[in-house]
FIGU-989566 format. One record per residue (C-alpha): x, y, z; residue in three letters. Coordinates in steps of 0.2 Angstrom, whole numbers, plus 5000, padded with zeros to 4 digits. Layout:
N
px: X py: Y pz: Z resn: ALA
...
END
This chain:
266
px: 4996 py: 4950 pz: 5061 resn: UNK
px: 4978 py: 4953 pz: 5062 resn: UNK
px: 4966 py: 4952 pz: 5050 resn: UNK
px: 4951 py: 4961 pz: 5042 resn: UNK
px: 4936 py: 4951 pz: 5051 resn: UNK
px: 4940 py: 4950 pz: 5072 resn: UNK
px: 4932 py: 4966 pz: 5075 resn: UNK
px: 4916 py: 4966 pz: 5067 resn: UNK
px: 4898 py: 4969 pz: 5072 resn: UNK
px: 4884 py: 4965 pz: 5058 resn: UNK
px: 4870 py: 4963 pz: 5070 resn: UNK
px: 4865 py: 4983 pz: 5074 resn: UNK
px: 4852 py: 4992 pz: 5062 resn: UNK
px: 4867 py: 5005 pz: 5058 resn: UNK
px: 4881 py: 4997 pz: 5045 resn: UNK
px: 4897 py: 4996 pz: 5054 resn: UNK
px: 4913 py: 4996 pz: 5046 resn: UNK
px: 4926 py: 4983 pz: 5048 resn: UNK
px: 4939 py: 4990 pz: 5063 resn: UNK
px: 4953 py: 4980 pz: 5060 resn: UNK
px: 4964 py: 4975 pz: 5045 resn: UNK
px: 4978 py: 4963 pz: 5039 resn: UNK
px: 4991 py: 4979 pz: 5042 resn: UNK
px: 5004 py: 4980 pz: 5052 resn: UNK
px: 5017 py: 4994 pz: 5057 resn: UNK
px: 5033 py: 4997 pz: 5066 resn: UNK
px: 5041 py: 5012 pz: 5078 resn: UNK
px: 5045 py: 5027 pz: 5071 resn: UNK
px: 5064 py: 5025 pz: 5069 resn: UNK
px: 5067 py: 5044 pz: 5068 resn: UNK
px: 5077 py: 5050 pz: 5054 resn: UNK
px: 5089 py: 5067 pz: 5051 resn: UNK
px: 5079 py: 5076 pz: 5039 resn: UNK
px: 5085 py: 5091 pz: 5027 resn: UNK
px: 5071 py: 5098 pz: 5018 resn: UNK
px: 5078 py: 5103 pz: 5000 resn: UNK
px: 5065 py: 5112 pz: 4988 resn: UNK
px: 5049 py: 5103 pz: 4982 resn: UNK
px: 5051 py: 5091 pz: 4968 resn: UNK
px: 5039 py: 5094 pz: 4951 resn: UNK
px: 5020 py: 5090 pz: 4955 resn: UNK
px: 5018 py: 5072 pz: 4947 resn: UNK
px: 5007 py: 5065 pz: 4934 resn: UNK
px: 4989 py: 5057 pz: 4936 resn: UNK
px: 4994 py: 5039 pz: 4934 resn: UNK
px: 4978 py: 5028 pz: 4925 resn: UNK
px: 4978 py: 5014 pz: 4931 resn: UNK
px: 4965 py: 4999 pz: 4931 resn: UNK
px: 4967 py: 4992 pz: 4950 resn: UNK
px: 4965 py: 4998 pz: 4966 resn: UNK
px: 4975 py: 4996 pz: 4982 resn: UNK
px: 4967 py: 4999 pz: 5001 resn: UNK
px: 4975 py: 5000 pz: 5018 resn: UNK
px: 4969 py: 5003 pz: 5034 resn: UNK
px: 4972 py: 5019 pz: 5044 resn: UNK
px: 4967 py: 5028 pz: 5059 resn: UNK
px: 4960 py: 5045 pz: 5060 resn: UNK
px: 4976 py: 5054 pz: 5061 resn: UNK
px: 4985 py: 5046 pz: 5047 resn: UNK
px: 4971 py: 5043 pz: 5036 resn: UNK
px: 4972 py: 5063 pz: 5034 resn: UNK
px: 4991 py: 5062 pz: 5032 resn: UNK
px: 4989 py: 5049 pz: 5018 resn: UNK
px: 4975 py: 5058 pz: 5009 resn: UNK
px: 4987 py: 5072 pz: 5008 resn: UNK
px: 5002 py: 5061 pz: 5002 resn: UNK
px: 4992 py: 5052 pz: 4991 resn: UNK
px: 4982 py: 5065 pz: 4983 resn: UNK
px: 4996 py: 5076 pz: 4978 resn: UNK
px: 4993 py: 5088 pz: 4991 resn: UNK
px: 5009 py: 5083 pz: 5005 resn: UNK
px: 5026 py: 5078 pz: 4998 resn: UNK
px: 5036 py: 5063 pz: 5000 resn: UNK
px: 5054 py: 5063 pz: 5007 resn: UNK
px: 5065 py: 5052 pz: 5002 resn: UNK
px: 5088 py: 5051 pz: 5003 resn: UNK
px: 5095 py: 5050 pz: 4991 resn: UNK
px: 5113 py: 5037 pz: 4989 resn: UNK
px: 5124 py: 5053 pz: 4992 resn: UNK
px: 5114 py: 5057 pz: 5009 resn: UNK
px: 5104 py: 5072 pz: 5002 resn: UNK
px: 5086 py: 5074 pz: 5006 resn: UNK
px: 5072 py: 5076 pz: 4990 resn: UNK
px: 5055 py: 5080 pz: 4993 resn: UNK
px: 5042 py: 5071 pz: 4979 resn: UNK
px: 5025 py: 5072 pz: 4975 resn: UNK
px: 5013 py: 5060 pz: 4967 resn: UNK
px: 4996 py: 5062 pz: 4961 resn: UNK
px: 4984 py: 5046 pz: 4962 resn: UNK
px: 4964 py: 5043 pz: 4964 resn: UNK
px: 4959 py: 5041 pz: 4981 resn: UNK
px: 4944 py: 5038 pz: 4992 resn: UNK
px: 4941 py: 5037 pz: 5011 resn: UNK
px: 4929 py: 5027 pz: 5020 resn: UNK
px: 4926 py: 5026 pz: 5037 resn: UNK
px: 4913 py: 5021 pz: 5049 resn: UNK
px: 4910 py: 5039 pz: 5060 resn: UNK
px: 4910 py: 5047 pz: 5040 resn: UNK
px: 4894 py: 5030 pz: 5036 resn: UNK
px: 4886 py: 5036 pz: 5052 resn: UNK
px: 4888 py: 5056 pz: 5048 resn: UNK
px: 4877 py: 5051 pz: 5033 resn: UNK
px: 4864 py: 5043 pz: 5042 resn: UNK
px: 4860 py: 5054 pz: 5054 resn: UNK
px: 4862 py: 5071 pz: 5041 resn: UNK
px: 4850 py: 5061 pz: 5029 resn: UNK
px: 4836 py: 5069 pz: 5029 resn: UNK
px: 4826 py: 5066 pz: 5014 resn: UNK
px: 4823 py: 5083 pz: 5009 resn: UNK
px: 4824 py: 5091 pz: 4993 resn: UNK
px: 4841 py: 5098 pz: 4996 resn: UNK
px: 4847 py: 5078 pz: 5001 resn: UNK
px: 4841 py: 5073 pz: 4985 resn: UNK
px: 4851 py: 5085 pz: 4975 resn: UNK
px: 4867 py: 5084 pz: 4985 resn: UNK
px: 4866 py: 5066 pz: 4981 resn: UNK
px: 4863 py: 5067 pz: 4964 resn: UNK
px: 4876 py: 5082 pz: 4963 resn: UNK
px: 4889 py: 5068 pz: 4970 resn: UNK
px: 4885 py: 5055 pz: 4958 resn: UNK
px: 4888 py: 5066 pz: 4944 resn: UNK
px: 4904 py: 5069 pz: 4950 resn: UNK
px: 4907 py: 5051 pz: 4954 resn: UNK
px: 4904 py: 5047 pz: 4933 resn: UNK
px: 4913 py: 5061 pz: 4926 resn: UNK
px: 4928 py: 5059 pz: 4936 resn: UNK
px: 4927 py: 5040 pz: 4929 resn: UNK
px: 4924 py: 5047 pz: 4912 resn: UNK
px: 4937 py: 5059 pz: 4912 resn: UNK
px: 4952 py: 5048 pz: 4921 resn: UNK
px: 4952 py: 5063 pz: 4932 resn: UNK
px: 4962 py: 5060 pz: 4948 resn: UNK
px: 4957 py: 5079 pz: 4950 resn: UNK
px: 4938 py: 5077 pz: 4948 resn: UNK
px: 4938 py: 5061 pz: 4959 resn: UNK
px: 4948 py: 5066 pz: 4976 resn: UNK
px: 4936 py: 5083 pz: 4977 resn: UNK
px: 4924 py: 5069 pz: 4984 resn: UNK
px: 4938 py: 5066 pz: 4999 resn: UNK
px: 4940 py: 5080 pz: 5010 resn: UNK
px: 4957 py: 5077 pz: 5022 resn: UNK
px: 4950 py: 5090 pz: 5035 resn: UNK
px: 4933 py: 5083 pz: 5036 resn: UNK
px: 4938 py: 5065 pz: 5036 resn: UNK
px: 4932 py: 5059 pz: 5054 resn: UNK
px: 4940 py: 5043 pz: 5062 resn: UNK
px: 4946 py: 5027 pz: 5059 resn: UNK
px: 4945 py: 5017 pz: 5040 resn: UNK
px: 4948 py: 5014 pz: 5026 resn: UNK
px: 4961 py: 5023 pz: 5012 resn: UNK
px: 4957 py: 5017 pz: 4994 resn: UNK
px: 4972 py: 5021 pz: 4981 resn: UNK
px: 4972 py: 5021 pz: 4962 resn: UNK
px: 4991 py: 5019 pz: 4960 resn: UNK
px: 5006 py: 5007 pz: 4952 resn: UNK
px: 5011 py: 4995 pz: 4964 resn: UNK
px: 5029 py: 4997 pz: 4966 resn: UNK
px: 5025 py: 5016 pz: 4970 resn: UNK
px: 5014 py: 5012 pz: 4982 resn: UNK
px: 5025 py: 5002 pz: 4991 resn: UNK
px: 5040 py: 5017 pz: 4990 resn: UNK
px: 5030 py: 5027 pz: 4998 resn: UNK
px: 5026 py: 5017 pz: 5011 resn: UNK
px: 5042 py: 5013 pz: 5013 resn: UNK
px: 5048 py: 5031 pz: 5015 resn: UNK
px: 5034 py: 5034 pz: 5028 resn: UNK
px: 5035 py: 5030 pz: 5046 resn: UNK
px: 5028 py: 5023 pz: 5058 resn: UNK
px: 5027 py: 5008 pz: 5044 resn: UNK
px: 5008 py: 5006 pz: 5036 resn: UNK
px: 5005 py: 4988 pz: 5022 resn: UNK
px: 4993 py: 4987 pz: 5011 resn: UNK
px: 4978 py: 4974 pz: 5014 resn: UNK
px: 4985 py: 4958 pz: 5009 resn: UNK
px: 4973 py: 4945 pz: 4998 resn: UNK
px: 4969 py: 4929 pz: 5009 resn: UNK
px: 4973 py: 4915 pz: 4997 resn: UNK
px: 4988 py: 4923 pz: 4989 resn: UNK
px: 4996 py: 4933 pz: 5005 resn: UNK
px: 4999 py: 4947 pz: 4992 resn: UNK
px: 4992 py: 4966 pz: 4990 resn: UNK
px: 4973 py: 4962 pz: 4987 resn: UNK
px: 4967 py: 4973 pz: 4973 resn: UNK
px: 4950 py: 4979 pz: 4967 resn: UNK
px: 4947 py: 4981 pz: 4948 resn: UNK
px: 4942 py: 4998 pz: 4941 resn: UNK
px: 4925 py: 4995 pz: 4937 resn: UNK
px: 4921 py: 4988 pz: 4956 resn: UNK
px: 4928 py: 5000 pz: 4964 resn: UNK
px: 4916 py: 5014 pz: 4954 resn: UNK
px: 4901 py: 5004 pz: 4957 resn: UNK
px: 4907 py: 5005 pz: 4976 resn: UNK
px: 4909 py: 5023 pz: 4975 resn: UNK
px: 4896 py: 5026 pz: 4964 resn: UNK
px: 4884 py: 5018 pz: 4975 resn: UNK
px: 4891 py: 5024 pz: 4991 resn: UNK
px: 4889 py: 5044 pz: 4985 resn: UNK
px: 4871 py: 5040 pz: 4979 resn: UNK
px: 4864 py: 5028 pz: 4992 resn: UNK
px: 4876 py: 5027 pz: 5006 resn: UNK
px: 4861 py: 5019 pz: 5019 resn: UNK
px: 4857 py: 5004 pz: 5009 resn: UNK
px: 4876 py: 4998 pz: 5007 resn: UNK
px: 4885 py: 4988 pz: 5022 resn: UNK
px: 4903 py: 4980 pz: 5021 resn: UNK
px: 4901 py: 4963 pz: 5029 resn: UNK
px: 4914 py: 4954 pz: 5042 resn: UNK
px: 4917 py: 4936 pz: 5032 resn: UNK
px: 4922 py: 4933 pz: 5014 resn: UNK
px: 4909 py: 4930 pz: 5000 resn: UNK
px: 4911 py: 4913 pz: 5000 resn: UNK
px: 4902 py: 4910 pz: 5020 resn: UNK
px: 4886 py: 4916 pz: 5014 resn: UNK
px: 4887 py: 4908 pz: 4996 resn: UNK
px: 4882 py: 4890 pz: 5009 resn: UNK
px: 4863 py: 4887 pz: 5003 resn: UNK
px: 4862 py: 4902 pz: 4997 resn: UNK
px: 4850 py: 4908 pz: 4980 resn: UNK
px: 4864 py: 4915 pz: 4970 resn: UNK
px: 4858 py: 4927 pz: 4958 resn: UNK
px: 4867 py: 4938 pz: 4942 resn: UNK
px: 4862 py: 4958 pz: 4941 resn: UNK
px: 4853 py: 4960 pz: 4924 resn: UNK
px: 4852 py: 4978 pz: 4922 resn: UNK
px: 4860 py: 4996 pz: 4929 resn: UNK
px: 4875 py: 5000 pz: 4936 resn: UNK
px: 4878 py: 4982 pz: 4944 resn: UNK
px: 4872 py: 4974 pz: 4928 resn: UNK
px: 4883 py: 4957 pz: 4928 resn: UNK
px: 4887 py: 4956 pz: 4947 resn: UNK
px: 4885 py: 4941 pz: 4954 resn: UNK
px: 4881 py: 4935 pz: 4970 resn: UNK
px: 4868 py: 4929 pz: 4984 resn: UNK
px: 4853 py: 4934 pz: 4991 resn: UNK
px: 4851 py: 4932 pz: 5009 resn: UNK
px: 4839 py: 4941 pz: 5023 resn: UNK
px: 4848 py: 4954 pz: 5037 resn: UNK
px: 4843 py: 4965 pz: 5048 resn: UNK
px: 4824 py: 4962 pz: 5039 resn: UNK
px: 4829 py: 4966 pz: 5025 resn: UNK
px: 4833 py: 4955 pz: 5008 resn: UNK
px: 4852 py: 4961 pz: 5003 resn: UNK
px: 4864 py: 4957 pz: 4985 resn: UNK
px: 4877 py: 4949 pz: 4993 resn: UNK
px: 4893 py: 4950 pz: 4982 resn: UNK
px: 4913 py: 4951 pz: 4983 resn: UNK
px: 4920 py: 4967 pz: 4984 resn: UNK
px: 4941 py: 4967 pz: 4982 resn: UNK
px: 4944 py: 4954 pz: 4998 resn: UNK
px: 4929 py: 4964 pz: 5007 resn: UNK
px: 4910 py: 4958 pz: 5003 resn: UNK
px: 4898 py: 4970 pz: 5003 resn: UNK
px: 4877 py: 4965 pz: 5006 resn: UNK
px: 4865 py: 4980 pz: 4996 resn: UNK
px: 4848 py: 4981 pz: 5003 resn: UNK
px: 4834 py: 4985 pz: 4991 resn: UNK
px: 4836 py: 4972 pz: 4981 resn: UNK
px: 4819 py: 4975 pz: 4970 resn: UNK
px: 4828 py: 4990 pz: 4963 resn: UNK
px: 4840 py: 4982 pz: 4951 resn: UNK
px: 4833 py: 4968 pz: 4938 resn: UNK
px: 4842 py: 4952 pz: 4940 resn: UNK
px: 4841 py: 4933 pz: 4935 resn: UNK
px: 4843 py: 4916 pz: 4945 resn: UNK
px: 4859 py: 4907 pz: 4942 resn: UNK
px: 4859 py: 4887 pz: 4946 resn: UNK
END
């Protein structure tokens, strides 16, 4: 099985997304499908962690649609008969073509600067409101380019149903230490996206874990702002200081560090 961190280059000015990931898949085994008519539109389901997997282009838009309550899920019954479900969970997408597309439309023009703040306010009133709705009108399945990552807001054990049902096989991202589904707490994974929608060229995912740079490393606590009690390392790349911190079993480096108020931890 291969892991999140053999394909990764940190050393261009441009952040580059991790191209790999601990998933694996099997062939399509084919199946006798009988479509039968669509199941109830499911719930929002509120719930504190977040699950990720990695997908290419193709099937990140499939699982966008899935996920988001947008494409149904087949599933056979014991007595052989075929029901279509649907389930309704937060989602986000992030890919390295998409982190790129940014870049390069970044302008720094008036309109740039209220599309981002636009974004952000969508970003906290979806976390306000527990609004699956609100939050996947950020992830668009038909403008999603390449390969990445799928971020899911969902119980578990319907996670892994669905996945189940689905063919070719995709698995969650597993945690190193514990070889289970690695998870991301709620508040992380809206500083991510907050930060993401707002500042997307000063955030870069990083190819090691949190503990490589922690080695004679200044490690530092965010005082203030939307990162107030993160804590982490500060460490120079490409030229630039970066907040160094853990990020679900990613770790992500934040340049600018002079923006956000922080204090020295021994």
């Amino acid at each position: 099985m291969k892991t999140a961190n053999d394909n990764q280059d940190i050393t261009s000015e441009v952040p580059k997304l991790l191209l790999c990931s601990s998933i694996a898949s099997v062939s399509d085994q084919g199946s006798n499908v009988v479509t039968t008519p669509l199941a109830e539109m499911g719930k929002e389901c509120p719930e504190v962690n977040w699950y990720y997997l990695y997908l290419t282009n193709k099937e990140m838009k499939r699982y966008i649609g899935v996920f988001s309550g947008r494409k149904a899920v087949k599933f056979r019954t014991s007595s052989g008969v075929i029901e279509e479900r649907y389930f309704c969970f937060k989602v986000f997408s992030y890919t390295e073509a998409d982190h790129k597309k940014r870049f390069e439309q970044c302008d720094y023009t008036k309109e740039e600067y209220i599309a981002r703040r636009d974004s952000v306010r969508a970003v906290k009133e979806a976390f306000a409101t527990d609004s699956a709705r609100k939050l996947n009108a950020l992830t668009d399945d038909k403008e999603v380019a390449g390969s990445g990552w799928l971020f899911v807001c969902a119980p578990l054990d319907q996670l892994e149903l669905i996945l189940s049902a689905m063919l070719p096989r995709q698995y969650l991202v597993t945690d190193y230490n514990t070889h289970r589904a690695a998870l991301i707490p709620q508040h992380q994974m809206e500083e991510f996206i907050y930060l993401y929608e707002s500042m997307p060229y000063n955030i870069e995912l990083m190819n090691r874990p949190l503990e490589a740079y922690l080695q004679k490393k200044q490690k530092i606590r965010i005082t203030g702002g939307v990162f107030r009690g993160k804590e982490g390392c500060i460490m120079r790349l490409h030229r630039n200081t970066r907040l160094v911190f853990a990020f679900g079993n990613m770790t992500v480096a934040v340049s600018y560090l002079h923006a956000f108020p922080f204090e020295k931890i021994d």
